[in-house]
C-alpha positions as a printed NumPy array, in Angstrom:
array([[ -97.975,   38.177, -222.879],
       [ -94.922,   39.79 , -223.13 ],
       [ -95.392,   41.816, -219.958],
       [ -96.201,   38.429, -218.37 ],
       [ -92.777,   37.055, -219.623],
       [ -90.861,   40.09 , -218.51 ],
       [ -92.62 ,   39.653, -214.828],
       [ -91.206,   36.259, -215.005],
       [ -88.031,   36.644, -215.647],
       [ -87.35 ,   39.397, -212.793],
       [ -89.045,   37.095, -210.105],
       [ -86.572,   34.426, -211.671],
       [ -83.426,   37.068, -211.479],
       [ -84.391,   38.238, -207.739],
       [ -84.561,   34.455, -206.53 ],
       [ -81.482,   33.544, -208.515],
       [ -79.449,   36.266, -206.476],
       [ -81.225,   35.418, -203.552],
       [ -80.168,   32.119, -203.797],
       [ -76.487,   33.487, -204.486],
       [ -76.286,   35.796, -201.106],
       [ -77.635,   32.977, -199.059],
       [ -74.985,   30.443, -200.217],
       [ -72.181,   32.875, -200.046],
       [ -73.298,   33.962, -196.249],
       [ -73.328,   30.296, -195.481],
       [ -70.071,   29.361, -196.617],
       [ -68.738,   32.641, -194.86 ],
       [ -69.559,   30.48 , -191.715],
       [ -67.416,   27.819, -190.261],
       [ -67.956,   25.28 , -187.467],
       [ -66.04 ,   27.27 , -185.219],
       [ -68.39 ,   30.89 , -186.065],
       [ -71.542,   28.668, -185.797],
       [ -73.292,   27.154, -182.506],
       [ -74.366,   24.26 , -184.472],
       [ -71.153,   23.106, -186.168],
       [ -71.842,   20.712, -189.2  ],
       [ -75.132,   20.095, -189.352],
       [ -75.684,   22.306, -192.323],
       [ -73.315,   19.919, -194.556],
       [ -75.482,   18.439, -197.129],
       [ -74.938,   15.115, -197.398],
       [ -77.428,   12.045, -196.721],
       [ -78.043,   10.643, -193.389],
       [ -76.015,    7.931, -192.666],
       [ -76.955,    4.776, -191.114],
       [ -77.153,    4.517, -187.171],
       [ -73.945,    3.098, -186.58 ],
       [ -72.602,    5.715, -188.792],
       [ -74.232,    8.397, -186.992],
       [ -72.311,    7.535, -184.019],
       [ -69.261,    7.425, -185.414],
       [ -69.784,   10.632, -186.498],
       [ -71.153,   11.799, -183.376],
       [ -67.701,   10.912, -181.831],
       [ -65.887,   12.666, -184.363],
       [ -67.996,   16.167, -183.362],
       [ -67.511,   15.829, -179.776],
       [ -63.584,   15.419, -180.265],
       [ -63.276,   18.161, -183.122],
       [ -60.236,   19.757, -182.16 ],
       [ -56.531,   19.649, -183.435],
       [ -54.89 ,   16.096, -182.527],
       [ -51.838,   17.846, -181.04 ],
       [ -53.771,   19.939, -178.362],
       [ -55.89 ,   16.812, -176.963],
       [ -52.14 ,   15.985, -174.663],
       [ -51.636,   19.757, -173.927],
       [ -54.942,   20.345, -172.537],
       [ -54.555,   16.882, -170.516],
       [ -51.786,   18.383, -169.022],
       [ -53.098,   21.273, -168.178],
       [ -56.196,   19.575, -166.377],
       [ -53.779,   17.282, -164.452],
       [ -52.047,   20.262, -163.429],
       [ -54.85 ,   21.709, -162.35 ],
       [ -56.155,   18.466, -160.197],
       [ -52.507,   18.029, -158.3  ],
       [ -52.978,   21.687, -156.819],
       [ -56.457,   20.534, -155.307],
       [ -54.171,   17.736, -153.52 ],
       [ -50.976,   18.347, -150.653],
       [ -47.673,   18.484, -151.425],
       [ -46.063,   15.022, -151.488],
       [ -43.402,   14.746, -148.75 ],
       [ -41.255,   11.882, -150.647],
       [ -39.693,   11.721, -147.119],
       [ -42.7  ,    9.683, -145.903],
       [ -42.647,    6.338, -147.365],
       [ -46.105,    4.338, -147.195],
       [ -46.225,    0.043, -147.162],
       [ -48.268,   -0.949, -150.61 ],
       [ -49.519,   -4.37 , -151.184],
       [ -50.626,   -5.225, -154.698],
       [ -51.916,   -9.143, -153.951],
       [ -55.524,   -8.626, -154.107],
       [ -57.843,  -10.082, -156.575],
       [ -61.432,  -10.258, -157.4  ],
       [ -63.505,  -12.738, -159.941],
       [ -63.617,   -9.577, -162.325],
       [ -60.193,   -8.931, -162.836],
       [ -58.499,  -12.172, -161.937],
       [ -61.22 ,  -15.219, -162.01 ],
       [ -61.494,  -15.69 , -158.43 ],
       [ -60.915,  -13.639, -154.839],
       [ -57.181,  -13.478, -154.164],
       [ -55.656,  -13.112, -150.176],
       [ -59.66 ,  -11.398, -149.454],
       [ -60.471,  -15.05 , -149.173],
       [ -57.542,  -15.303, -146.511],
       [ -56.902,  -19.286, -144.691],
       [ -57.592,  -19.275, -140.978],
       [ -54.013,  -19.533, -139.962],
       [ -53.566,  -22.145, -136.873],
       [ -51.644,  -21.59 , -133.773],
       [ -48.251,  -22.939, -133.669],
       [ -48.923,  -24.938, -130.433],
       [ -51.91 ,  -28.297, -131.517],
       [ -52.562,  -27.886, -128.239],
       [ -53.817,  -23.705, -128.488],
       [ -55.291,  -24.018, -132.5  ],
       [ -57.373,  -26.476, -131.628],
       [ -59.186,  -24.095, -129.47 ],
       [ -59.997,  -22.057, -132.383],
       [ -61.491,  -22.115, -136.068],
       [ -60.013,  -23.369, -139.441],
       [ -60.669,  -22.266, -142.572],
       [ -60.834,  -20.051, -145.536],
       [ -62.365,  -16.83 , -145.902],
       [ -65.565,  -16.471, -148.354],
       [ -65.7  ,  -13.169, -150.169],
       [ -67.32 ,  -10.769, -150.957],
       [ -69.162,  -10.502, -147.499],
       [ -66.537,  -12.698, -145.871],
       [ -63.27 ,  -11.062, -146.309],
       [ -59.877,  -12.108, -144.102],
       [ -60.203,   -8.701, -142.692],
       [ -61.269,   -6.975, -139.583],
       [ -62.206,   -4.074, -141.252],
       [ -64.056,   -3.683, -144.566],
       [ -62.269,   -1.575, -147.432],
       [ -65.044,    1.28 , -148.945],
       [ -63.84 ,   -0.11 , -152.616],
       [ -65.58 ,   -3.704, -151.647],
       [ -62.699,   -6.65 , -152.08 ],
       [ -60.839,   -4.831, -155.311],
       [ -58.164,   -6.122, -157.811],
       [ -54.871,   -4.551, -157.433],
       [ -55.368,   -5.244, -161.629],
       [ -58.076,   -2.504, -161.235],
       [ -56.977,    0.747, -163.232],
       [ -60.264,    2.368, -161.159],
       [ -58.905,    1.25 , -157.823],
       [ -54.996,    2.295, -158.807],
       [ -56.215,    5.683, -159.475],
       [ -58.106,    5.739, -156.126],
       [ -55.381,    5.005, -154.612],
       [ -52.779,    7.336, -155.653],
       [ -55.873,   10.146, -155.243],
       [ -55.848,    8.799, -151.376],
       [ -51.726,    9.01 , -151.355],
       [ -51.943,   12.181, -152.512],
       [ -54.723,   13.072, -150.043],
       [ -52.424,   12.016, -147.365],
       [ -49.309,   13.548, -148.887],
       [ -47.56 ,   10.417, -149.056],
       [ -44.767,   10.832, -151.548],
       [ -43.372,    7.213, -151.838],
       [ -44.869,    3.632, -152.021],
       [ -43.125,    1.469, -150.62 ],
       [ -43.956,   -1.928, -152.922],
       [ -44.24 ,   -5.507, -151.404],
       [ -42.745,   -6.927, -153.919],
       [ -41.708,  -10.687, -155.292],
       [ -39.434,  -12.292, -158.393],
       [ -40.793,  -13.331, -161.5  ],
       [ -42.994,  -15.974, -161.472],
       [ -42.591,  -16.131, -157.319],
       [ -45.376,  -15.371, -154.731],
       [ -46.388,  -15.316, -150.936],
       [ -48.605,  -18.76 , -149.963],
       [ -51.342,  -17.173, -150.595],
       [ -51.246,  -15.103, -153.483],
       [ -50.253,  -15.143, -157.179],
       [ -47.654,  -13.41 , -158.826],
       [ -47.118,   -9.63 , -158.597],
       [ -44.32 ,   -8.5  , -160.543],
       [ -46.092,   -7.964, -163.745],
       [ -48.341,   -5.489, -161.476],
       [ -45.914,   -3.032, -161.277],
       [ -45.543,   -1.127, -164.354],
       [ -49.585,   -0.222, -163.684],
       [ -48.61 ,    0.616, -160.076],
       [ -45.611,    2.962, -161.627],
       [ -47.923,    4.587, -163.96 ],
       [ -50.427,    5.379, -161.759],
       [ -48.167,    6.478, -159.261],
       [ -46.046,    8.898, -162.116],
       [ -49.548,   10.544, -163.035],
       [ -50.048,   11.647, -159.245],
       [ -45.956,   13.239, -158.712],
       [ -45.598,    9.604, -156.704],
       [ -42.747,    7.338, -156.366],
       [ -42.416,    3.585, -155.702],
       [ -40.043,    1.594, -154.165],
       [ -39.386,   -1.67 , -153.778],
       [ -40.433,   -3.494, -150.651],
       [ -38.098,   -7.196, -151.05 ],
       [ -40.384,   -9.584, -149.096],
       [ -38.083,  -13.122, -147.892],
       [ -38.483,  -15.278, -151.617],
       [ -37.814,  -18.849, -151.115],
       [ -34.209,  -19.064, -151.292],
       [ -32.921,  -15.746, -150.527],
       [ -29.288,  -15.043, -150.982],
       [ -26.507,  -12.898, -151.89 ],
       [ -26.484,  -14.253, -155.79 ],
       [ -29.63 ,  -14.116, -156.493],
       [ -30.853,  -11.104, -154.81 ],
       [ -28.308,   -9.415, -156.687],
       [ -29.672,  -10.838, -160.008],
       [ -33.089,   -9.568, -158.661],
       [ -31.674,   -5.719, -157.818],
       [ -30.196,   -6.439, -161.8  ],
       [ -33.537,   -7.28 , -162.838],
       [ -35.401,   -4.663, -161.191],
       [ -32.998,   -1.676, -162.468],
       [ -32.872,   -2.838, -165.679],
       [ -36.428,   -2.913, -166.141],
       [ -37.897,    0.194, -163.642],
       [ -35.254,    1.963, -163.244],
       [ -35.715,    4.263, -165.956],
       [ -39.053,    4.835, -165.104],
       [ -40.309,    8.722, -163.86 ],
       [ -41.531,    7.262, -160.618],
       [ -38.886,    5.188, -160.056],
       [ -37.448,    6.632, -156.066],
       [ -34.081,    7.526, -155.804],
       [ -32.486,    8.486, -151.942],
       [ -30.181,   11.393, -151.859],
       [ -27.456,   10.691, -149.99 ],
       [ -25.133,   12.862, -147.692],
       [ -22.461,   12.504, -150.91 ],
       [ -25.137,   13.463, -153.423],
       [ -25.268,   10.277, -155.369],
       [ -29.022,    9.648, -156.296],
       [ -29.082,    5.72 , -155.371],
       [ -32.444,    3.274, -155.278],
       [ -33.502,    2.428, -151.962],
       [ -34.971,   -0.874, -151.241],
       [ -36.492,   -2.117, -147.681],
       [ -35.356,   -6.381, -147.133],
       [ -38.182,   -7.831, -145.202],
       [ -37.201,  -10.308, -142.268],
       [ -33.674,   -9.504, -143.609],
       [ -32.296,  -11.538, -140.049],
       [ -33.69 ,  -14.918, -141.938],
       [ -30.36 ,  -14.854, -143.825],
       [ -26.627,  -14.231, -141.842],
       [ -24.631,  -11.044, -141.781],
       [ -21.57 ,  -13.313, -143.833],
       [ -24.378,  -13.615, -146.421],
       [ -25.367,  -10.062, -146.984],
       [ -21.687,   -8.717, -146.467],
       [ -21.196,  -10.231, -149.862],
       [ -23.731,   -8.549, -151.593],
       [ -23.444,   -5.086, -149.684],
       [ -19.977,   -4.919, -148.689],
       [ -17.603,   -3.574, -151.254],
       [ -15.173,   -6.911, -151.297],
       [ -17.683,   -9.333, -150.797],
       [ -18.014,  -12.243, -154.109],
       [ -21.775,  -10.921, -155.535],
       [ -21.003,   -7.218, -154.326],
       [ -23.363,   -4.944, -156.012],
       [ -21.329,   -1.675, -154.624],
       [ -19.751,    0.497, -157.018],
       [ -21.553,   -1.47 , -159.76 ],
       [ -24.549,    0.286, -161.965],
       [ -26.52 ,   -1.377, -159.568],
       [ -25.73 ,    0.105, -156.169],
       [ -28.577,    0.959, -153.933],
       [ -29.54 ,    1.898, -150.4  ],
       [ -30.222,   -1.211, -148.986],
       [ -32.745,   -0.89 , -145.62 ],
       [ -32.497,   -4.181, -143.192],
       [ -35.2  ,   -5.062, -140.637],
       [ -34.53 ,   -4.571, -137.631],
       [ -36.517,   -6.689, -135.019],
       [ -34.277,   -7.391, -131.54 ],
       [ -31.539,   -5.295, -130.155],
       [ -28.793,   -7.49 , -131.729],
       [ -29.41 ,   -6.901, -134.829],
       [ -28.542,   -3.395, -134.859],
       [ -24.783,   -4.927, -134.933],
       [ -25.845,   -7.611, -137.296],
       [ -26.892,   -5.01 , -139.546],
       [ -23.672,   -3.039, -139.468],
       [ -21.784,   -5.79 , -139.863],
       [ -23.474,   -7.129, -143.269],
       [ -23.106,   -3.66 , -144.757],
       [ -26.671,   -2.421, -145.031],
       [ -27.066,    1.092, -145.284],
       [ -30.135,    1.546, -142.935],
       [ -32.939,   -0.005, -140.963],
       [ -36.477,    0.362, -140.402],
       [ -39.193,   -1.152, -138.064],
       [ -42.315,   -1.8  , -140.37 ],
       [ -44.459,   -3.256, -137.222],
       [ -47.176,   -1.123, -136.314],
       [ -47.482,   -2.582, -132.538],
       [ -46.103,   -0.654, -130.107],
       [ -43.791,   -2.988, -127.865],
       [ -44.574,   -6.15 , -129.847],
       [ -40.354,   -5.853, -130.763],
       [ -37.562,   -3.833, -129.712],
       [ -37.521,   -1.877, -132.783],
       [ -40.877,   -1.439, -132.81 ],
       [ -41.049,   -0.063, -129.486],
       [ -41.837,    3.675, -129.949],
       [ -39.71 ,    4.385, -126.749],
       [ -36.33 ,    2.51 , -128.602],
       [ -36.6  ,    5.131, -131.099],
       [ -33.933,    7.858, -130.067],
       [ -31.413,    5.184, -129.216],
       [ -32.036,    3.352, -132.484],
       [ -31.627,    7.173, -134.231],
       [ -28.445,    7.693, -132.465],
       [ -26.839,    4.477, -132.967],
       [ -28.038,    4.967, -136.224],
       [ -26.196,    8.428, -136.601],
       [ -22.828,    6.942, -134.937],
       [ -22.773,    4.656, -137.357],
       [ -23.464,    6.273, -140.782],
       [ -26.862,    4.639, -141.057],
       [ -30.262,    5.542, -142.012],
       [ -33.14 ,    5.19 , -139.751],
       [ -36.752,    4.814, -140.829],
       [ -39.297,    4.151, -137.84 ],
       [ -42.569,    2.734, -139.248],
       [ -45.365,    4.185, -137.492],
       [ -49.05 ,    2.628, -137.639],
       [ -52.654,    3.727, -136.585],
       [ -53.31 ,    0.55 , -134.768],
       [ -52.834,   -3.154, -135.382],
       [ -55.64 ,   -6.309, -135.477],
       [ -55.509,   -9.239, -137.385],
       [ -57.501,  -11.538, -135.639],
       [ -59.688,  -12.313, -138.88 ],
       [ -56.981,  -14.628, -139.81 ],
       [ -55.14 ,  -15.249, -136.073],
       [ -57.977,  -15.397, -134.096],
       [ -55.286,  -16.614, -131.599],
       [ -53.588,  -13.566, -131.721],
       [ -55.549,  -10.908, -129.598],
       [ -52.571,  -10.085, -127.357],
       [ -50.903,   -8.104, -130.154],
       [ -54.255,   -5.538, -131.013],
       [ -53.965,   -2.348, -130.572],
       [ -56.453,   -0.405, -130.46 ],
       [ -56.961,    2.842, -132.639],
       [ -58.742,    4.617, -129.83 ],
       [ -60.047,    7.243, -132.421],
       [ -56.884,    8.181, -134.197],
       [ -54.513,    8.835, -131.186],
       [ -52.838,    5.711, -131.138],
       [ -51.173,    6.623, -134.506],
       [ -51.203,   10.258, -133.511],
       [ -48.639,    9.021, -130.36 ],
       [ -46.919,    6.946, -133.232],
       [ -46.313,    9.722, -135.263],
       [ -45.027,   12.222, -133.032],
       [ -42.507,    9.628, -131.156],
       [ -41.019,    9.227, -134.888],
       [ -40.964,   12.992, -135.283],
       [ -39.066,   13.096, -131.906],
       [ -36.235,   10.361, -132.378],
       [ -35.57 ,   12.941, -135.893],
       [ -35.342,   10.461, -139.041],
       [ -34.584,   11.031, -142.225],
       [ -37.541,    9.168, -143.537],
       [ -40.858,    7.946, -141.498],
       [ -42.331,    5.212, -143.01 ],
       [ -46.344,    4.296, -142.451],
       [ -47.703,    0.288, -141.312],
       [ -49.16 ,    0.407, -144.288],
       [ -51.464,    2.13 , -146.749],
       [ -53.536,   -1.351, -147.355],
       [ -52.47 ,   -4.658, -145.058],
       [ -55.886,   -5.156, -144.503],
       [ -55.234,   -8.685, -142.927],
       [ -53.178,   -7.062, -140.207],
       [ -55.904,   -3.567, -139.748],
       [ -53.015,   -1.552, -140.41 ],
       [ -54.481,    0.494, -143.449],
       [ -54.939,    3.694, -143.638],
       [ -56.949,    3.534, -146.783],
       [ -60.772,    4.136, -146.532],
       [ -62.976,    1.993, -144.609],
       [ -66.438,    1.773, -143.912],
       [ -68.86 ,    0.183, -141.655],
       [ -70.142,   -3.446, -142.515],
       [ -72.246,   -5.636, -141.227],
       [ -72.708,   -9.174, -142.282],
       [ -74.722,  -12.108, -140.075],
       [ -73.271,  -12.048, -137.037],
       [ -69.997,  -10.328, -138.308],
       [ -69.45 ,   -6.431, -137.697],
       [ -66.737,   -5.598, -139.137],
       [ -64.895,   -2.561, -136.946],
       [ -64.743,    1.023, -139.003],
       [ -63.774,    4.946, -138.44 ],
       [ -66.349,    6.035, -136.917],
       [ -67.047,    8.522, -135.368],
       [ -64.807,   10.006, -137.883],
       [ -65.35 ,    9.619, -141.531],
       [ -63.49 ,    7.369, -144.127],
       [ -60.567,    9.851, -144.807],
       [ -59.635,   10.007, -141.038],
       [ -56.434,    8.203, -141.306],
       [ -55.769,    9.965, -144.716],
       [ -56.558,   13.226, -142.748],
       [ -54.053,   12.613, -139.801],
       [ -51.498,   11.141, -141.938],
       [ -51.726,   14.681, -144.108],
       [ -51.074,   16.695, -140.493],
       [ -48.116,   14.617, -139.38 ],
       [ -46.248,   14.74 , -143.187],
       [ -46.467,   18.383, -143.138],
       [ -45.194,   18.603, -139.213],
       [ -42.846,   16.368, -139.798],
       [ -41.644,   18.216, -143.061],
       [ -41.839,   21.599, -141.161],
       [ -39.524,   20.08 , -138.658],
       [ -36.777,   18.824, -140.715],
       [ -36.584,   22.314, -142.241],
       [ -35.675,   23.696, -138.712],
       [ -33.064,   20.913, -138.257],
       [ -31.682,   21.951, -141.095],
       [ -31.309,   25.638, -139.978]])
């Protein structure tokens, strides 16, 4: 018996310090030394919902202050998969489109038939509106379907295709508070997603003015106010270096002839009643310029440059690619910066069906290939592309892909694939950059 008890109380001592080495070698290990990180806690299994809560917690186990670090770090790595952005090539970026899923219904996809001037010619040809999502005001049908500008998915592909293309500016269209084109909504509240998105890719944005109801000298300088006030101190906010220095906002005025050089010389002209020189709120103000006489019309209101923005060749005298040296050295004569706009063809026929006189054909990339290099010949400081996304007017460069619907084929790439435009676009930026480096010399 007492042998028995003796037995006993060994096989009791040897499992007690068994017990004691296994504990302490268990303990020794933390989540970090062992592959299967917590699961040895003892504690009782929690209900599902619990479990994934928990479950979240594991996957995101690290130190809070190292989750923005490593973010950086993988953004870093993902801009040097892209080309450099040339921020001397500005690209035209429209943020009016809508979709039921981000704004309730289609918005400009679902485009009005617009009618001839003449009764006489429109009532030759179709009226209506547009019917989404097959039926888009479009000759060409975008690879993201008929997005939402709203989209944070289709910003993000966006600013990936800018990047692509090694665009370095967008060039907003852009309206007042609580102001809109006929047939779109309000975009102003857009633009602190299009910033964003734009800041995360190295972009910049400025602002494209379109002609608001009521355009002046007061009130567009209430509207520069506004838009300084409340983007200017934004990262991706584009300031123009000028031949001084100064670091000034540039802004493109759309149809800028719809209001009278005595009305913009008192906005832009240092002694005029609203003048916004020498103020907080100077800028570098870009007129269109359309016909011949209003290169002087231009000077004489005090604008600082001028651009083109339409993408037909010979549809205008500024858009004419072979006006372009002339333009450049009036342009030079007179202290003034020039921006062609070039364009990789032009159709918009989905919503003029009048206007087929005014298409130009892409013939396979050349047609904005020819654009390109006359722009790179005339020697701008900035080259501006017609656009990134007008789809109405087949000027985009973003992705598009073949579509067929009834007895609608919509027009596409091929034979090329839906980064061709993105592709030539990234070949003329870096010639073009290339190029002003040897001017330079």
């Amino acid at each position: 018996m007492a042998r028995f008890r003796r037995k006993s109380c060994c096989a009791l001592i040897t499992l007690a310090l068994a017990v004691f080495f296994i504990t302490v070698i268990l303990k020794s290990l933390s989540p970090e030394d062992n592959h299967f990180g917590s699961q040895f806690e003892f504690k009782l299994i929690p209900p599902p919902r619990q479990m994934e809560q928990d479950n979240n917690i594991v996957v995101s186990a690290k130190p809070a202050q190292m989750i923005p670090e490593e973010k950086a770090d993988r953004m870093e790595n993902k801009m040097q998969e892209f080309p450099e952005p040339n921020y001397n090539v500005h690209a035209f970026y429209y943020v009016w489109y809508g979709n039921p899923q981000f704004d309730g219904k289609y918005v400009h996809w679902d485009h009005l038939l617009l009618p001839h001037w003449d009764p006489k010619v429109a009532s030759g040809y179709p009226t209506g509106r547009h019917q989404p999502p097959d039926d888009i005001g479009a000759n060409f049908y975008p690879a993201l379907g008929p997005y939402s500008s709203k989209d944070p998915s289709v910003l993000e592909e966006h600013m990936r295709q800018l990047r692509t293309a090694a665009v370095g500016v967008l060039a907003v269209s852009w309206y007042p508070r609580n102001m809109n084109d006929e047939n779109g909504e309000e975009i102003d509240n857009l633009l602190p997603l299009v910033l964003d998105a734009a800041d995360k890719y190295q972009l910049k944005v400025v602002f494209h003015i379109e002609p608001y109801k009521g355009r002046d000298d007061a009130n567009m300088r209430e509207n520069i106010k506004y838009i300084m006030e409340r983007y200017g101190n934004h990262p991706a906010f584009y300031r123009y270096k000028t031949s001084t220095g100064k670091l000034l906002p540039l802004y493109y005025i759309y149809d800028s002839y719809l209001q009278t050089p005595d009305v913009w010389a008192q906005l832009l002209k240092p002694n005029g009643i609203s003048t916004i020189r020498d103020t907080p709120y100077d800028g570098i103000f870009i007129a269109l310029l359309v016909e011949e006489r209003h290169k002087k019309d231009i000077q004489t209101a005090g604008f600082d440059g001028l651009y083109t923005y339409f993408a037909t060749n010979g549809f205008t005298y500024g858009s004419s690619h072979h006006n372009w040296r002339s333009i450049k050295t009036f342009c030079d004569y007179n202290n003034l910066v020039f921006i062609p706009s070039v364009g990789p063809g032009y159709i918009d026929t989905s919503i003029r069906p009048w206007n087929s006189q005014n298409t130009r054909n892409r013939i396979n990339g050349k047609y904005y290939e020819t654009s390109f290099n006359a722009a790179v010949e005339a020697r701008p400081q900035i080259i501006s592309i017609t656009s990134f996304n007008e789809w109405h007017e087949g000027t985009q460069i973003e992705k598009a892909i073949p579509k067929t619907w009834g007895k609608t084929v919509y027009l596409d790439y091929l034979p090329h694939k839906p980064t061709a435009y993105l592709e030539i676009t990234q070949k003329w930026a870096r010639k073009f950059s290339n190029e002003q480096k040897k001017w330079l010399e």
